[in-house]
C-alpha positions, -999 to 999 in steps of 0.1 A, spaced: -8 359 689 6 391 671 -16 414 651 -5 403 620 -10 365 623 -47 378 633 -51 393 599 -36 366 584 -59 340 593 -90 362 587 -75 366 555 -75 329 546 -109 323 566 -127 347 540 -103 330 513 -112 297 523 -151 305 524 -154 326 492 -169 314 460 -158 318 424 -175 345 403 -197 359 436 -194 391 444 -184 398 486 -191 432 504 -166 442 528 -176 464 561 -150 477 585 -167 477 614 -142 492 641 -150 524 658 -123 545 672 -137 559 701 -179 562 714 -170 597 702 -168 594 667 -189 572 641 -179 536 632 -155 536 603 -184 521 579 -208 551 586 -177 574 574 -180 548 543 -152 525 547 -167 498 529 -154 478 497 -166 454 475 -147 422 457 -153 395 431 -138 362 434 -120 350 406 
């Protein structure tokens, strides 16, 4: 399966599970290398509401 088509349906999984009106928190959790932190400790984290 190609990256994209990954993305894409861990796109519609957290579509598919979110509620209307709740607030979701979004952590990127990949880590380049054991050499440097994980992206969320570098604060690549986001927030959403679903409308």
């Amino acid at each position: 399966m190609a990256h994209e088509a990954i993305s894409d349906l861990r796109s519609r999984a957290f579509e598919a599970r979110s509620l209307a009106g709740r607030t979701y928190m979004v952590i990127c959790q990949f880590q380049d290398s054991v050499s440097v932190p994980p992206h969320v400790a570098m604060g690549m984290v986001a927030s959403c509401v679903v409308k």
